[in-house]
N, C-alpha and C positions, 0 to 999 in steps of 0.2 A: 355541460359535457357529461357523458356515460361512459360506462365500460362496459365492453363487448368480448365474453370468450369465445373461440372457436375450436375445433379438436378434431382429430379424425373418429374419439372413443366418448360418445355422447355423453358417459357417466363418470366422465374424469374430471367436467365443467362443470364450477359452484353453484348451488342452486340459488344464489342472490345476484346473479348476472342480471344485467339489467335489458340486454339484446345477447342473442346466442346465433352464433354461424354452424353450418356443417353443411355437409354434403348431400345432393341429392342423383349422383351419380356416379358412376368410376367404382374402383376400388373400397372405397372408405367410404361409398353413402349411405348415410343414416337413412333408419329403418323411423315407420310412422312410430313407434312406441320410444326412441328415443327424441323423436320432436316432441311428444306428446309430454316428454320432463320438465321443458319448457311451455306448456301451453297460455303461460298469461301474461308472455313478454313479446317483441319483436325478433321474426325469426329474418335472417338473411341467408337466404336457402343460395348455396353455391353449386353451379355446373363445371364441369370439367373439359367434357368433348361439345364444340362447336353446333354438334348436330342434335342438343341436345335442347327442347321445346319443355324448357320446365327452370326453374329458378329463378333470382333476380340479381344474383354477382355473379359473372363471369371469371374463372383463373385462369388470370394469363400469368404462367410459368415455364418451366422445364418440364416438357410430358404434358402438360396442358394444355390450352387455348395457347394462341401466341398472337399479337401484335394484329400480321394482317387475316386471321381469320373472324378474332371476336369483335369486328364490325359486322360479321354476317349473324354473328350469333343475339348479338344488341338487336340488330333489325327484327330477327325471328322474335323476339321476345317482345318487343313493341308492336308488332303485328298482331303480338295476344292480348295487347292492352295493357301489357307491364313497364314499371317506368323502370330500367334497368341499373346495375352501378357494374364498375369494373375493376377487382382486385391486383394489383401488379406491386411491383419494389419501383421504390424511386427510381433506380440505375434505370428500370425502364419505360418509367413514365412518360417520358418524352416520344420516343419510338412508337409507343399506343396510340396517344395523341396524333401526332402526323400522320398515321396512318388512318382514323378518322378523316382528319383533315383530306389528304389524297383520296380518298372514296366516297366524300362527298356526302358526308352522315354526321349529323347533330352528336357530337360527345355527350358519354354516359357520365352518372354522377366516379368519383373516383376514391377508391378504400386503400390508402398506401403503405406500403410495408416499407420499414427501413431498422428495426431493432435496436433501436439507439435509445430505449429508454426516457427520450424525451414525450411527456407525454402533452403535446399540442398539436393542431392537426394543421398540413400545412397549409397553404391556399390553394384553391382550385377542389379540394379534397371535402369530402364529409367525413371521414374516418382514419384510422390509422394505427397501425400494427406497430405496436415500439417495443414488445416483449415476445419473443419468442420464448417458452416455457417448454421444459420437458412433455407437460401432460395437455398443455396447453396454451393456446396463443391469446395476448391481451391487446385492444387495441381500445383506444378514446375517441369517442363518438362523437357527433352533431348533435345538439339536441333535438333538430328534425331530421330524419332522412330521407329524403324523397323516394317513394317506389318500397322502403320496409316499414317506415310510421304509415299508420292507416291514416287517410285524410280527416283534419277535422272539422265535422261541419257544421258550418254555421250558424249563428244562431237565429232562431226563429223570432221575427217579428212581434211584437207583442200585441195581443189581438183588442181592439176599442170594445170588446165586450167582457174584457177579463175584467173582476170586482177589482183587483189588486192594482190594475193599470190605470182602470178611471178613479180612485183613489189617488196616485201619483198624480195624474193629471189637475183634480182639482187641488192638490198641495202646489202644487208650480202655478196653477191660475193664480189661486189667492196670493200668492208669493209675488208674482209679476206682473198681474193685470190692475191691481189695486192704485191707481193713478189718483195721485191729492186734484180735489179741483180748490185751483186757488181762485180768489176772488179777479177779476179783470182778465184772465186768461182767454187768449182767443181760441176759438173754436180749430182753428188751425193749431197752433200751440197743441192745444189739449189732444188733436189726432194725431200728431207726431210724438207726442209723448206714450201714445198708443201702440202706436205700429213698433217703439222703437221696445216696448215693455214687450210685447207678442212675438217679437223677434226673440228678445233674451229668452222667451219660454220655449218656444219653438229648438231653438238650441241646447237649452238644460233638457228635454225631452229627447235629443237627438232624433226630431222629425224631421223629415226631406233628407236625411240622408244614407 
């Protein structure tokens, strides 16, 4: 788990935050040079009004997005490629919901508010606001979150001409291809005791998978 501040005042939030929220519209959106405070965390850039083609949490509040509009705002932002989340308080989590549900749209990931100091996130949720602060709000994170962690990608195959690989290789040959020949052993015997050695190495290599 992490912790996440949010603020409508860029420079009221610690600089050892681990994820930073704010605004990228309305009243209170932060300007590039207070994003630029945080440059080397995850930002969860927040919209306000429904019509707006930029962010990746939606606020549905009083004065904000509401219920049955930020289904159209989720869509707009998937249609940019963005994998979206949507911030509301528990009292109206449910009402968000349904209303995906009734329009027929895949639910967003979900950042929930409820101020109770408890800091566990609930189910369904990746995040969660348990502190509302004077200067600034705290909420405990997922340690991925889909659409604000940058994807991680995979790792590259390791290539049968790298020195370092065909070295491992021949430690796990000599490790597992070294079959005793005993005396009377049939030529059967001794191939299944082959296949069964090249199997185990196959698998300490993690090949064919």
């Amino acid at each position: 788990m992490r912790l996440m501040y949010d603020s409508i005042t860029a420079g009221l939030i610690p600089r050892d935050a681990q994820l930073v929220a704010g605004y990228v519209d309305g009243l209170y959106a932060w300007s590039a040079d207070d994003w630029a405070l945080f440059a080397d965390i995850p930002h969860v850039r927040i919209a306000v009004f429904p019509t707006t083609d930029d962010g990746n949490c939606a606020n549905v509040e009083a004065g904000d997005m509401t219920p049955e509009n930020v289904v159209g705002w989720v869509e707009l932002r998937r249609a940019a490629g963005v994998d979206p989340s949507v911030y509301c308080s528990a009292a109206s989590w449910a009402t968000v919901r349904a209303q995906f549900q009734a329009q027929g749209v895949a639910e967003p990931h979900y950042w929930i508010a409820t101020w109770d100091s408890v800091q566990a996130i609930p189910p369904g949720a990746v995040a969660h606001q348990y502190d509302n602060g004077p200067n600034f709000d705290t909420s405990i994170v997922a340690d991925y979150w889909p659409g604000v962690d940058p994807m991680t990608a995979p790792t590259p195959a390791p290539s049968p001409t790298d020195p370092a690989f065909a070295a491992a290789v021949r430690a796990v040959v000599d490790q597992y291809l070294a079959v005793d020949i005993q005396q009377g052993a049939s030529a059967q015997a001794l191939l299944q005791a082959l296949l069964k050695r090249m199997q185990a190495a196959s698998d300490a290599l993690n090949l064919g998978k």
